[in-house]
N, C-alpha and C positions, 0 to 999 in steps of 0.2 A: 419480455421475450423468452425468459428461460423458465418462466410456469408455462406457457405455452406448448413449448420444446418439452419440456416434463410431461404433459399432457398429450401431448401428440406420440410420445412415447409409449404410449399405452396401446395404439393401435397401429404406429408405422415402425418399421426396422430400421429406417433410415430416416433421418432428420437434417434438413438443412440450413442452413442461417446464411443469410444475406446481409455481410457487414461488413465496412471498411476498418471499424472503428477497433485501437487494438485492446481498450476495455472489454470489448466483446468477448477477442480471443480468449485473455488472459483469464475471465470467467467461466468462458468455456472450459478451460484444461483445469481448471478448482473444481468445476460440478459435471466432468464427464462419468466419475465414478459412479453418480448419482442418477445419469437419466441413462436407463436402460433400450437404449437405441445404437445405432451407431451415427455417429455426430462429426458433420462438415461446417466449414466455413468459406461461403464465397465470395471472392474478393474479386474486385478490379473491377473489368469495364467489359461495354458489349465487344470490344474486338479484343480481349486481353483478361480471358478468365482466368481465375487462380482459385483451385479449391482445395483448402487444407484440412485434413483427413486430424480429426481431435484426438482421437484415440489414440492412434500411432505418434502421435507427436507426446503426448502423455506418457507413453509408455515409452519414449526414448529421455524423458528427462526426468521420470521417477515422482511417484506419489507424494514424496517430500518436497520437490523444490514445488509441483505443481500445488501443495498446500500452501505456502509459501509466498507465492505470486502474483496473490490478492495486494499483501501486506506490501510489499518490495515495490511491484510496481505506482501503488497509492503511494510510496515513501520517497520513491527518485524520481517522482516527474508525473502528473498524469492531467486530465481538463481543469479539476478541480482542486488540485493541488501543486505548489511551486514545485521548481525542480532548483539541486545546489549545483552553483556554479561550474559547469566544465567538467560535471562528473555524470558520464553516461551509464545509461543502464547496463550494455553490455558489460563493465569492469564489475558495478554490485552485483550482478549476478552471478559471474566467475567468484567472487570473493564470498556469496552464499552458501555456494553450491562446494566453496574449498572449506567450510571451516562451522562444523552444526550447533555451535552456542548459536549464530548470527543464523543458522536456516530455522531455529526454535524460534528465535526472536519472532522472525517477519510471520510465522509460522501462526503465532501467536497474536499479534496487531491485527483486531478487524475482530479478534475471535468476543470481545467484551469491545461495550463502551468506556470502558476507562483503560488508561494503559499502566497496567504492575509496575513498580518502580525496578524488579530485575528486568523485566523489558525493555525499559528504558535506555535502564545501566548496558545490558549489552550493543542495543542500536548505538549509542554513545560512541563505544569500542567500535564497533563498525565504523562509523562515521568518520574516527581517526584512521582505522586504516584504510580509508575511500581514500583520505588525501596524503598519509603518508603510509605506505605499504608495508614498510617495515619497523613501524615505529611499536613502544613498548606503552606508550599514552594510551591511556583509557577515558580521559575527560576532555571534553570540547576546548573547556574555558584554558585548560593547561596549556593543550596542540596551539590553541591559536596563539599565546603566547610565546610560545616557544618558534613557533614559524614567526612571525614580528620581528621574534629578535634575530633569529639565522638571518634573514634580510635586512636587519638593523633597519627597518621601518619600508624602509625603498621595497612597499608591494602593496598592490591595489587593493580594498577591501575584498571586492569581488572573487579574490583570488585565496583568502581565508575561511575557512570553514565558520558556520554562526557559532554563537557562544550559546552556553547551555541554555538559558531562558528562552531564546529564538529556536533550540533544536527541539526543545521540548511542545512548542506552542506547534512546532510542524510537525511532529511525530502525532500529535494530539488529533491534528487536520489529518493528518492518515490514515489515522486508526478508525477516525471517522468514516470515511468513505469507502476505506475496506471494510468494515463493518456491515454496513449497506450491500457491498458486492456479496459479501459473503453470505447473505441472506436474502439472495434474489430469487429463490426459491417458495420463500416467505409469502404469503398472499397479503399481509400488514405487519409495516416492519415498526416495530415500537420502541423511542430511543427512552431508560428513562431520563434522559438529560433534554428532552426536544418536547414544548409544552405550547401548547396554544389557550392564549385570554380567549375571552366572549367576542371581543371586537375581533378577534382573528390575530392578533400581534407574536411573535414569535419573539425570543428571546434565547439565546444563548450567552454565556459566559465562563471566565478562567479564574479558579483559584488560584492565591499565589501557592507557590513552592513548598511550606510547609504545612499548608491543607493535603498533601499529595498528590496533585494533580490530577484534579478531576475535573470534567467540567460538568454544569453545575445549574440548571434550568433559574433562569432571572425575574423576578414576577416585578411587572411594569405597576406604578400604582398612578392616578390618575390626580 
């Protein structure tokens, strides 16, 4: 859709996208800087149009967060990636948009296939203050613990943030598919971690923790 839009960029002023879908958006306002058009998004239905002007919306939330907004929204929720419990996007994005170690981070997620371990370290920090706001934690495994005990156990998993193994394995699925958005520009997008056998078989996998966290093409043997 948005080599197209690029494309079509070259001979109309005006470009329009017909999409409900809010990965579309979100792409849109990361690569408006890039297709030199002016760039809409039409939404809704035959009795119930909505066309949202990219540029202007770009330019009311600023070049950073809309760098940003790959990573973020691949991170709190999106088709291909889970979302954590009871924490909506509008709160991360307020807490992005207040505080720029955390708008570097998301900033950063999508931009490599592997995620920097400072990357990490700060998503981390985010993560604690998604569930406690004004807390001084900076690690998963610590917060969840420490909320455990304030409720002296009487609180449902669901209602704890993952511990660092789990937050790591989902930053990793983020980074991934921001990755992707970020390169929908790209005419072939090349992971080097995504490899195909002769038979077609695909393989990915996770190193543990003190590999660095990378993931890591898996050769199937027969």
């Amino acid at each position: 859709m948005f080599l197209h839009a690029k494309h079509a960029a070259t001979h109309y002023k005006t470009i329009i996208l017909v999409a409900d879908d809010t990965d579309v958006l979100i792409i849109s306002l990361h690569l408006s800087r890039t297709i030199d058009s002016q760039l809409f998004i039409r939404r809704g239905t035959k009795v119930r149009v909505r066309m949202i002007d990219v540029g202007k919306l770009a330019a009311v939330l600023g070049s950073g967060v809309c760098s940003a907004l790959p990573g973020l929204h691949a991170w709190s929720g999106c088709d291909t990636v889970s979302a954590l419990a009871s924490q909506g996007k509008i709160k991360a994005l307020k807490l992005v948009q207040a505080n720029d170690l955390y708008l570097q981070a998301f900033t950063d997620l999508g931009s490599s296939w592997n995620v920097p371990t400072d990357v990490f370290n700060s998503i981390q920090a985010f993560m604690c203050q998604l569930y406690a706001r004004n807390t001084k934690i900076v690690g998963a495994n610590s917060l969840r613990y420490h909320m455990f005990c304030a409720k002296k156990g009487q609180i449902e998993s669901g209602q704890l943030p993952p511990c660092e193994d789990s937050l790591m394995q989902h930053t990793l699925r983020a980074n991934y598919q921001a990755a992707i958005w970020r390169r929908s520009l790209k005419t072939c997008q090349t992971s080097q971690h995504h490899q195909q056998d002769m038979a077609g078989n695909s393989m990915m996998a996770v190193r543990s923790k003190s590999d660095g966290w990378r993931v890591y093409q898996l050769q199937m043997s027969s």
